[in-house]
N, CA, C and O atoms as a GROMACS GRO file, in nm:
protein
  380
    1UNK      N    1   0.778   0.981  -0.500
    1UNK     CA    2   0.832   0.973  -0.634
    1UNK      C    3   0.715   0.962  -0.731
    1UNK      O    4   0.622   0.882  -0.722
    2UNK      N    5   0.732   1.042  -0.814
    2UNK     CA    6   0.649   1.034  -0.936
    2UNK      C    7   0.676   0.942  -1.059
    2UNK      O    8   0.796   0.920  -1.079
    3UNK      N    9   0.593   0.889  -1.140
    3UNK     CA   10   0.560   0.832  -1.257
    3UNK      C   11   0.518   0.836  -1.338
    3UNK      O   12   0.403   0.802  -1.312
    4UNK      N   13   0.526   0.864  -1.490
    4UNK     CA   14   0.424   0.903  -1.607
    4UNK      C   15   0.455   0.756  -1.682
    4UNK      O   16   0.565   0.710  -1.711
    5UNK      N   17   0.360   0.714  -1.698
    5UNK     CA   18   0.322   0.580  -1.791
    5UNK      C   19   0.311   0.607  -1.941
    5UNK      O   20   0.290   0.726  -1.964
    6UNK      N   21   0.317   0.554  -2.016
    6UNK     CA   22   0.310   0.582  -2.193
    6UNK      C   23   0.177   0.620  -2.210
    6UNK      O   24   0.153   0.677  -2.316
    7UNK      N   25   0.055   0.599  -2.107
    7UNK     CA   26  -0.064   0.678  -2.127
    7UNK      C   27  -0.086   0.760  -2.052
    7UNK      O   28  -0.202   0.797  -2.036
    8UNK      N   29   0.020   0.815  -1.981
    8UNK     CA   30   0.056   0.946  -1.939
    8UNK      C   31   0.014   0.972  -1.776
    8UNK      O   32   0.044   1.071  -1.710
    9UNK      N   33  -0.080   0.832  -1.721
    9UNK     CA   34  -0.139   0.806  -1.597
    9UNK      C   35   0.005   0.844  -1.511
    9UNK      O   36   0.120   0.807  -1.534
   10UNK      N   37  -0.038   0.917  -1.424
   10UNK     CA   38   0.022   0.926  -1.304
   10UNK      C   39   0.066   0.866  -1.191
   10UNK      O   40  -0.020   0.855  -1.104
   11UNK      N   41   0.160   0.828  -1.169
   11UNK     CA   42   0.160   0.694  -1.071
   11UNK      C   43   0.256   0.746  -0.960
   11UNK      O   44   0.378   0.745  -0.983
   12UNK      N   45   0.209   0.791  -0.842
   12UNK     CA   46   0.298   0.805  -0.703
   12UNK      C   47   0.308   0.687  -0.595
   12UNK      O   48   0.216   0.616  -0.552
   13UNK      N   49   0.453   0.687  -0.560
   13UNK     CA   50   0.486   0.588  -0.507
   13UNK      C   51   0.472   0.627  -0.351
   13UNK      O   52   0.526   0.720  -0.291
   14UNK      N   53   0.396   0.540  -0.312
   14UNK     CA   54   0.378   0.581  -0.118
   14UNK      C   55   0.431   0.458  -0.028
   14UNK      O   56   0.380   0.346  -0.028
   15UNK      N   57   0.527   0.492   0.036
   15UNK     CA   58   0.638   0.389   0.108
   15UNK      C   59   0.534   0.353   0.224
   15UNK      O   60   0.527   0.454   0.295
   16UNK      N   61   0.451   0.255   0.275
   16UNK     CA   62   0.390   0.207   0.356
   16UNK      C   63   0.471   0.168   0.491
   16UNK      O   64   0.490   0.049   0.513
   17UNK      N   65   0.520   0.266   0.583
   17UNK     CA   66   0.596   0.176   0.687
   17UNK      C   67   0.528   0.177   0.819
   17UNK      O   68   0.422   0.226   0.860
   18UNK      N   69   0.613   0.113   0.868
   18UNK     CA   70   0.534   0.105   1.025
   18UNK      C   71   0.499   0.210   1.064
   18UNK      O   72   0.383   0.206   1.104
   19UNK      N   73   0.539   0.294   1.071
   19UNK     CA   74   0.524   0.469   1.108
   19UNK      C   75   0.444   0.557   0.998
   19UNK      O   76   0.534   0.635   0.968
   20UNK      N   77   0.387   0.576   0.957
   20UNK     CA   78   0.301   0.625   0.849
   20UNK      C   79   0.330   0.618   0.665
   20UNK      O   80   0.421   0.552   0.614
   21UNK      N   81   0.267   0.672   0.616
   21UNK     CA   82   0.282   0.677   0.471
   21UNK      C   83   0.368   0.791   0.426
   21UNK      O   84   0.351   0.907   0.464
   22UNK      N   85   0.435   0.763   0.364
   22UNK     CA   86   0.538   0.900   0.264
   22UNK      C   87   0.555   0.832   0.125
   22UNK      O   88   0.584   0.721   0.081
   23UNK      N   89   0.507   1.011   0.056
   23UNK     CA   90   0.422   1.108   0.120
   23UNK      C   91   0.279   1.062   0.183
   23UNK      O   92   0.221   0.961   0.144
   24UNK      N   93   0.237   1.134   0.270
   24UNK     CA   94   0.118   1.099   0.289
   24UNK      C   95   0.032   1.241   0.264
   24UNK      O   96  -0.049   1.222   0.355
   25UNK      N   97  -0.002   1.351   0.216
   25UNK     CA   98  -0.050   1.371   0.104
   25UNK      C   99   0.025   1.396  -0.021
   25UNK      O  100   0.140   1.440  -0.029
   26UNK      N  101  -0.049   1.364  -0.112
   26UNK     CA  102  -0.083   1.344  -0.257
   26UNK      C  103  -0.162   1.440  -0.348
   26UNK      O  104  -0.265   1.478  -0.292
   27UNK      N  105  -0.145   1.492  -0.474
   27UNK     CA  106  -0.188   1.583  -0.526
   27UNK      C  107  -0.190   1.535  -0.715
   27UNK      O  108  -0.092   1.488  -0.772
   28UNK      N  109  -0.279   1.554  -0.760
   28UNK     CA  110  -0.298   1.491  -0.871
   28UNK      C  111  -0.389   1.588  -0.943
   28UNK      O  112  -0.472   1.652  -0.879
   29UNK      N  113  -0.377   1.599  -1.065
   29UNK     CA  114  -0.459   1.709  -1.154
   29UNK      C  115  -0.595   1.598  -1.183
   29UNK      O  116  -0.610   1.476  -1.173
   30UNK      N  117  -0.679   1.711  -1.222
   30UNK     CA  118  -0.800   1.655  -1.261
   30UNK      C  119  -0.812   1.647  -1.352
   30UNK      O  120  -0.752   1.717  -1.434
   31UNK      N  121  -0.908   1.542  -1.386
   31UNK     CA  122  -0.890   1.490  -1.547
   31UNK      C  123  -0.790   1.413  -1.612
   31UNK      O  124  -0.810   1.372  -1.727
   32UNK      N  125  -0.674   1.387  -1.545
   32UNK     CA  126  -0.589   1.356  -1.612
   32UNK      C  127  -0.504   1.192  -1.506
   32UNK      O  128  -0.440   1.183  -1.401
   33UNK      N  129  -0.542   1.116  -1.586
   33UNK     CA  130  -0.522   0.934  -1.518
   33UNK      C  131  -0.440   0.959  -1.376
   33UNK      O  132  -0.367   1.057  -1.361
   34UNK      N  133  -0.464   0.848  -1.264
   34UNK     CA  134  -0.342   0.891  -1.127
   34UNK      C  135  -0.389   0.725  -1.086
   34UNK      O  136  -0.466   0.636  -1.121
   35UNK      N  137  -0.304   0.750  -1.008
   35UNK     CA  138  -0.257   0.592  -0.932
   35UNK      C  139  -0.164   0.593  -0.819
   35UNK      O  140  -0.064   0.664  -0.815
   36UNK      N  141  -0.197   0.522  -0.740
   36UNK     CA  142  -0.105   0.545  -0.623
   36UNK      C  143  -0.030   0.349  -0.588
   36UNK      O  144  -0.082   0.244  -0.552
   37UNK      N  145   0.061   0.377  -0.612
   37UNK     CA  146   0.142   0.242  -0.556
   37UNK      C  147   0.238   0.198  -0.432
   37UNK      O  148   0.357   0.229  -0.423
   38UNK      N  149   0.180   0.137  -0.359
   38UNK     CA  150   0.200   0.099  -0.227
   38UNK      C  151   0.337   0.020  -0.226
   38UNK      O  152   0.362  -0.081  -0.292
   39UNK      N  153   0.400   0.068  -0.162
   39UNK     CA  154   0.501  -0.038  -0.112
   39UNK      C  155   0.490  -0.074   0.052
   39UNK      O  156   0.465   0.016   0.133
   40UNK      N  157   0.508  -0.193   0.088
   40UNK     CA  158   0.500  -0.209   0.209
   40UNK      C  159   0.646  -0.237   0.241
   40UNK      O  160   0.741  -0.234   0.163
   41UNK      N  161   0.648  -0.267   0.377
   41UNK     CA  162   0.727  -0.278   0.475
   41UNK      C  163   0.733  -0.407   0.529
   41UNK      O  164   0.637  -0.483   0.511
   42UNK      N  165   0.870  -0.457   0.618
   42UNK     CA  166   0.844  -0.601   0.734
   42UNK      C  167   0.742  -0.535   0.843
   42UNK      O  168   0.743  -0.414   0.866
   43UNK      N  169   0.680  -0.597   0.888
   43UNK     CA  170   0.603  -0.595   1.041
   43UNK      C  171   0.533  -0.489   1.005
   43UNK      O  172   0.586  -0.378   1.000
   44UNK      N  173   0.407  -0.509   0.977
   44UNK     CA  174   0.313  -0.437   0.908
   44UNK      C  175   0.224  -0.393   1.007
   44UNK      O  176   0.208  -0.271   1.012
   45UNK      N  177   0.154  -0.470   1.097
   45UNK     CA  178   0.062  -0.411   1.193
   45UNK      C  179  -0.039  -0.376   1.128
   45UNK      O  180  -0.077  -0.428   1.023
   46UNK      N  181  -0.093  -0.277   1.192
   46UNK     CA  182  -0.271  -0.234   1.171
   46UNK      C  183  -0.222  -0.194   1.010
   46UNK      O  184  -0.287  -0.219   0.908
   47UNK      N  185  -0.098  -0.129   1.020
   47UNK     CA  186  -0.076  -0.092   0.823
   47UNK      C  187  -0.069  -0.170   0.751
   47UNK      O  188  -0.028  -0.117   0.648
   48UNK      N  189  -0.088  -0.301   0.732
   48UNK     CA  190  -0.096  -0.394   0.632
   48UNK      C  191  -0.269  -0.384   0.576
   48UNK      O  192  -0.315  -0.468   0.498
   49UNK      N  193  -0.327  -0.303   0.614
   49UNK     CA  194  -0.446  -0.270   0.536
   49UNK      C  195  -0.458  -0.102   0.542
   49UNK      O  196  -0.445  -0.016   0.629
   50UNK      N  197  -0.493  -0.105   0.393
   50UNK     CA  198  -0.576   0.036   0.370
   50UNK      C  199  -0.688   0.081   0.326
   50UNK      O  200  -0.713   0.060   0.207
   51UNK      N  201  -0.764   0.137   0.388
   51UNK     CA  202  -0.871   0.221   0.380
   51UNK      C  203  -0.905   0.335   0.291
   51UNK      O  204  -0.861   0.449   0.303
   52UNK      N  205  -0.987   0.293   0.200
   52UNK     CA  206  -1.002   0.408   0.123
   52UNK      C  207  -1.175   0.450   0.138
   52UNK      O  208  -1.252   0.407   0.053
   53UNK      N  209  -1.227   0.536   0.251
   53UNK     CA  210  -1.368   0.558   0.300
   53UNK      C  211  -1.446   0.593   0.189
   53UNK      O  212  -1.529   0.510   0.151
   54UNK      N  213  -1.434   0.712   0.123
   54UNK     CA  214  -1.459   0.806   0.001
   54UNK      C  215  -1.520   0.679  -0.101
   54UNK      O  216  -1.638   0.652  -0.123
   55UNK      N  217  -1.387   0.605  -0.159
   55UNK     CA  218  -1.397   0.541  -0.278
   55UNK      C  219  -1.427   0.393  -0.249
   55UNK      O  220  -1.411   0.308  -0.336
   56UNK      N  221  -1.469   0.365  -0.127
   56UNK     CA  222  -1.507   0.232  -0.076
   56UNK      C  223  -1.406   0.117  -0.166
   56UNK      O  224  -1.425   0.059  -0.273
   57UNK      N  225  -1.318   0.117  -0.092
   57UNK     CA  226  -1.189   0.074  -0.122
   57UNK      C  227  -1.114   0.002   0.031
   57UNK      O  228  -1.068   0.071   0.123
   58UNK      N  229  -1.116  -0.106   0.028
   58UNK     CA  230  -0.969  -0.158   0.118
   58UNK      C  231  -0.892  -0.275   0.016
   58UNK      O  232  -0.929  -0.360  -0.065
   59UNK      N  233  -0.769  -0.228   0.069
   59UNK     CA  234  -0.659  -0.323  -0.007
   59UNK      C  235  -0.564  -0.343   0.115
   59UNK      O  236  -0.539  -0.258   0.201
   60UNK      N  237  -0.498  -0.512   0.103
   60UNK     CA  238  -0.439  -0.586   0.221
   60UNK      C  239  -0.289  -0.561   0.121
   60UNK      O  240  -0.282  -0.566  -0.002
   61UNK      N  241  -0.186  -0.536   0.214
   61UNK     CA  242  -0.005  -0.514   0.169
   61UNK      C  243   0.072  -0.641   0.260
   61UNK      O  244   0.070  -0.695   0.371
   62UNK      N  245   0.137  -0.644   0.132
   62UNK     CA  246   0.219  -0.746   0.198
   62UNK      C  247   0.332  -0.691   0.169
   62UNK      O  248   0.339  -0.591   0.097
   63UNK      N  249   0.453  -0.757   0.230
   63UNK     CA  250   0.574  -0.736   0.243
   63UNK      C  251   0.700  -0.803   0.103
   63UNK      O  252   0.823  -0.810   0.093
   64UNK      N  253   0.549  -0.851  -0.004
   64UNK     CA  254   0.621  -0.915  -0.104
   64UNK      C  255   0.532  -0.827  -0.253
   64UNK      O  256   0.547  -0.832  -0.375
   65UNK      N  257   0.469  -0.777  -0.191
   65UNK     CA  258   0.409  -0.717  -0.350
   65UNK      C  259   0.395  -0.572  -0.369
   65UNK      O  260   0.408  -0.519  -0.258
   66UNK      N  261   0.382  -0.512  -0.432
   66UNK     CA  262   0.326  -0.357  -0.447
   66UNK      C  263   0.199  -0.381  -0.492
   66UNK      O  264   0.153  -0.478  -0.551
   67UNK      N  265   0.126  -0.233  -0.441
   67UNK     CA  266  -0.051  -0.275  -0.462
   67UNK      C  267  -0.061  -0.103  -0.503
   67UNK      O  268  -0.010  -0.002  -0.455
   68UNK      N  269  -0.159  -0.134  -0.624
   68UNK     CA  270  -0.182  -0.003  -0.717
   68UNK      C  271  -0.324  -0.023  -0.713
   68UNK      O  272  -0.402  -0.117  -0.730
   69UNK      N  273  -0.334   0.140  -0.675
   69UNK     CA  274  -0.498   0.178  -0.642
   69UNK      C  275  -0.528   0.342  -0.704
   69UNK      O  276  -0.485   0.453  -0.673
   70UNK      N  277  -0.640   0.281  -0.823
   70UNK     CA  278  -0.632   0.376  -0.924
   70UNK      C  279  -0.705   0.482  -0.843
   70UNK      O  280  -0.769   0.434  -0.750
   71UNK      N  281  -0.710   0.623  -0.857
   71UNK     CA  282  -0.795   0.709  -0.818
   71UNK      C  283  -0.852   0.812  -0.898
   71UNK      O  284  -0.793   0.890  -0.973
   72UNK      N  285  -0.984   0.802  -0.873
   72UNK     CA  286  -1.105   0.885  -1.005
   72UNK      C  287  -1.010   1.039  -0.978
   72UNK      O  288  -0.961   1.090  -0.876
   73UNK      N  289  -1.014   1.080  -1.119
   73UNK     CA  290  -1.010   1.246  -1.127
   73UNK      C  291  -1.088   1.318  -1.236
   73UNK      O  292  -1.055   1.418  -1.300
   74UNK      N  293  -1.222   1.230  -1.245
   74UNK     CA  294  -1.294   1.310  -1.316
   74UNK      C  295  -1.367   1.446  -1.249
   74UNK      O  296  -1.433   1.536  -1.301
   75UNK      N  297  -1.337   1.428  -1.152
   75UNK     CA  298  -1.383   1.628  -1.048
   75UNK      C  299  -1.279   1.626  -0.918
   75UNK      O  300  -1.192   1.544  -0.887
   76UNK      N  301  -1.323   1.745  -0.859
   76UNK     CA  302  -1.187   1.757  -0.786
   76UNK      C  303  -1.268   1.709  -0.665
   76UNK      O  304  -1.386   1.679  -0.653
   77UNK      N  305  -1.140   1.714  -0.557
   77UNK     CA  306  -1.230   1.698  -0.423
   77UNK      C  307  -1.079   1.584  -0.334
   77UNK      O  308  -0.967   1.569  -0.383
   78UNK      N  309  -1.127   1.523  -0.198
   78UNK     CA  310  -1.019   1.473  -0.130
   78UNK      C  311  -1.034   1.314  -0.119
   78UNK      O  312  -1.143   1.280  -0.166
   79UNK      N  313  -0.967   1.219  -0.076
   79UNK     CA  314  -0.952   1.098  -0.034
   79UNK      C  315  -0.893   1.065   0.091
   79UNK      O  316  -0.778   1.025   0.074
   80UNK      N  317  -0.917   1.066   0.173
   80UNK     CA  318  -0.880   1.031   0.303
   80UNK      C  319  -0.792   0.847   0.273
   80UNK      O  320  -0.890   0.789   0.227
   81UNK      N  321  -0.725   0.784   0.274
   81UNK     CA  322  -0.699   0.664   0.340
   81UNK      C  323  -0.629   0.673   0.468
   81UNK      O  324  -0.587   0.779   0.516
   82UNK      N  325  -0.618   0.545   0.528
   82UNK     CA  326  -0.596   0.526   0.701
   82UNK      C  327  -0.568   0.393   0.698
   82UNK      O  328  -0.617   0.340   0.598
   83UNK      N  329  -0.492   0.302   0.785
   83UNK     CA  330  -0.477   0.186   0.836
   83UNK      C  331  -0.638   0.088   0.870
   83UNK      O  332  -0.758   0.116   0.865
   84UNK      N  333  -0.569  -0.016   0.901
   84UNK     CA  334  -0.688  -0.056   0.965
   84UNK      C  335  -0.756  -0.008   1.080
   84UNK      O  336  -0.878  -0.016   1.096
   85UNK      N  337  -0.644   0.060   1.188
   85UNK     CA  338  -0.719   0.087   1.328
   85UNK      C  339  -0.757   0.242   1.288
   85UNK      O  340  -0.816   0.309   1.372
   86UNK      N  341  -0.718   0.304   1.148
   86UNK     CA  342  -0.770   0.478   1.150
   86UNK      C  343  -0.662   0.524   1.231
   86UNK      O  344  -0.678   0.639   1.274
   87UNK      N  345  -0.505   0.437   1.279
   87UNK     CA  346  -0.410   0.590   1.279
   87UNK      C  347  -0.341   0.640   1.262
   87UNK      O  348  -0.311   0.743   1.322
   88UNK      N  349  -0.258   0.569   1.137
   88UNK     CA  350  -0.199   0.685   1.008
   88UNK      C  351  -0.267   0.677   0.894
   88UNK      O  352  -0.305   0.575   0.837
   89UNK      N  353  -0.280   0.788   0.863
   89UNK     CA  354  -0.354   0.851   0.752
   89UNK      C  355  -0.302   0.907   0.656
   89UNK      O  356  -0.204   0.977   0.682
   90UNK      N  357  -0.332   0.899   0.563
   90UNK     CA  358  -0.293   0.997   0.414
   90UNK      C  359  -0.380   1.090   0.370
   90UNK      O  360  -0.468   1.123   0.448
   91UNK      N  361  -0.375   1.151   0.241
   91UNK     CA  362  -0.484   1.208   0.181
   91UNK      C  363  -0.441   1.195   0.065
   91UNK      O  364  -0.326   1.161   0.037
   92UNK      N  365  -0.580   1.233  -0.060
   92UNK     CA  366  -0.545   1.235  -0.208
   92UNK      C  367  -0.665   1.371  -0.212
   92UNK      O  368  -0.777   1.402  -0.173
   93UNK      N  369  -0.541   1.424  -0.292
   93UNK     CA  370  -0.614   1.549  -0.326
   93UNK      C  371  -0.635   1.587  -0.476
   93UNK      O  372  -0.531   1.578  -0.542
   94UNK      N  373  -0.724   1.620  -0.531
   94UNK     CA  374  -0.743   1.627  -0.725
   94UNK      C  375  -0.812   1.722  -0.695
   94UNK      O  376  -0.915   1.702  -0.631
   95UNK      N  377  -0.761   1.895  -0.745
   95UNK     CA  378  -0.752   1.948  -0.811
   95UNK      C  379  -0.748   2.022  -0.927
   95UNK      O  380  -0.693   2.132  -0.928
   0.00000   0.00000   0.00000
């Protein structure tokens, strides 16, 4: 699910469950604000953390908060995130 904020930032919602991320890729224009907001799940496992390699980024999910993790689109190029153990994965792609 998508989001436009009053400053027009982009905000996609990625359902964190035991079984991987949806969506788990992501596509966002360049240049123009993005954000990705986590929802987690009960019984989180290795997915109660995410990995962001690229943007040297980890953020811990809990089962009581949503967690928003802005992502640069000043040039294009990819973002890999992954769990803690690296084995579901996403991508962010800017374009």
């Amino acid at each position: 699910m998508s989001i436009f904020s009053k400053d027009q930032t982009k905000k996609v919602v990625v359902d964190a469950k035991n079984h991987g991320y949806k969506p788990d890729v992501i596509t966002f224009k360049q240049g123009k604000p993005a954000q990705l907001k986590f929802i987690a799940s009960d019984n989180m496992g290795c997915m109660d953390k995410i990995n962001f390699k690229q943007l040297d980024t980890k953020v811990d999910l809990d089962n009581n908060n949503e967690v928003t993790v802005k992502i640069p689109t000043d040039k294009p190029g990819e973002y890999d995130f992954a769990c803690s153990m690296d084995m579901f994965k996403g991508k962010v792609v800017v374009k």
